[in-house]
LOSE-143452 format. One record per residue (C-alpha): residue in three letters; z, y, x. Coordinates in steps of 0.001 Angstrom, whole numbers, padded with zeros to 6 digits, always signed. Layout:
BEGIN
ALAZYX ...
//
This chain:
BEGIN
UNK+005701+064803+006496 UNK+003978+067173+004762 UNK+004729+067621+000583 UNK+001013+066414-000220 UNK+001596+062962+001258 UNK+005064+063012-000337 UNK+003764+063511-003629 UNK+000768+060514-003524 UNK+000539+056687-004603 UNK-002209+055158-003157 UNK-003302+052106-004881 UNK-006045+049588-005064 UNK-008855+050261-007352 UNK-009406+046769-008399 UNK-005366+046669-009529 UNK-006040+049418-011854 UNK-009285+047504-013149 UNK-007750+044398-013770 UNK-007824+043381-017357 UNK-005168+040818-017003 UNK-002481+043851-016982 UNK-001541+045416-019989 UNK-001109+048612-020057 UNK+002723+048368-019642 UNK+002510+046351-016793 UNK+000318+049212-015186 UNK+002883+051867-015548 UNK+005734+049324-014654 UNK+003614+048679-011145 UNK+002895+052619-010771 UNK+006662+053228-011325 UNK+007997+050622-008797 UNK+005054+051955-005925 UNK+006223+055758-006934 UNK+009875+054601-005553 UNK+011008+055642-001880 UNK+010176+053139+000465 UNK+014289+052232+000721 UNK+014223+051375-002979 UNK+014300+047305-002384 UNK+016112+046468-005328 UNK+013523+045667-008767 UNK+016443+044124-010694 UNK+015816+044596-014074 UNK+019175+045972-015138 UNK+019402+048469-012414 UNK+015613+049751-013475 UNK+017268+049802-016615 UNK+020582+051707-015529 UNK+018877+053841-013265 UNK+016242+054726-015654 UNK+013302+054419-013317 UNK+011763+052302-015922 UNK+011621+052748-020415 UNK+012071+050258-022696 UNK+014145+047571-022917 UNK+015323+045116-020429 UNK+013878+042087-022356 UNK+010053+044325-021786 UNK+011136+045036-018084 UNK+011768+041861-017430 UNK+008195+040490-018691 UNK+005889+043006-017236 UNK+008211+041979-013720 UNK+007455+038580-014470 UNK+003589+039223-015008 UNK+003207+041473-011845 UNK+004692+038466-010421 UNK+002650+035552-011929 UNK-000934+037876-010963 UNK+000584+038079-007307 UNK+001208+041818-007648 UNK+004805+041215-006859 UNK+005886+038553-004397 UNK+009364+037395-003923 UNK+010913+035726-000762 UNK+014508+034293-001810 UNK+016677+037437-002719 UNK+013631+039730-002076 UNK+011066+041186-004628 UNK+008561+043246-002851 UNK+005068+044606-003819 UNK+002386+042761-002360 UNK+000053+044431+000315 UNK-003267+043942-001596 UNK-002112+046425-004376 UNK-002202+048983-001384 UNK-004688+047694+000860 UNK-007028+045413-001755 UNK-007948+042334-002065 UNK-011850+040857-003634 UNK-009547+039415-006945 UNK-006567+039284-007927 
//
């Protein structure tokens, strides 16, 4: 794979346009699509430990709970994943 497609996050334009994310929840969903593909895990403490994500867990946790509630982030019992249209679009979110 060459270093250019290493080094790019594709993402929907309409995700970035949506004014129901704050900014914070923005850089939380850039930061979790930035991750290696094996990264599974979006528990808020281990964002935390890890320092993938700032702040504090308490602000992790809600702008993981947002993504979620606008459909950015779907979950499947144990599983948290991001949802396809942040990648391949959707008309609204």
């Amino acid at each position: 794979m060459s270093k250019l497609k290493q080094n790019v996050i594709v993402i929907n334009r309409s995700c970035v346009c949506d004014m129901r994310l704050s900014n914070e929840d923005l850089g939380v969903l850039i930061r979790l699509l930035a991750l290696p593909n094996r990264y599974e895990d979006f528990c808020v403490e281990k964002l935390k430990e890890e320092n993938i994500i700032p702040g504090s867990e308490k602000e992790i946790e809600r702008s993981l709970n947002n993504l979620e509630e606008l459909g950015y982030l779907k979950t499947e019992g144990e599983d948290t994943f991001i949802s396809d249209e942040v990648i391949y679009g959707k008309d609204e979110f």
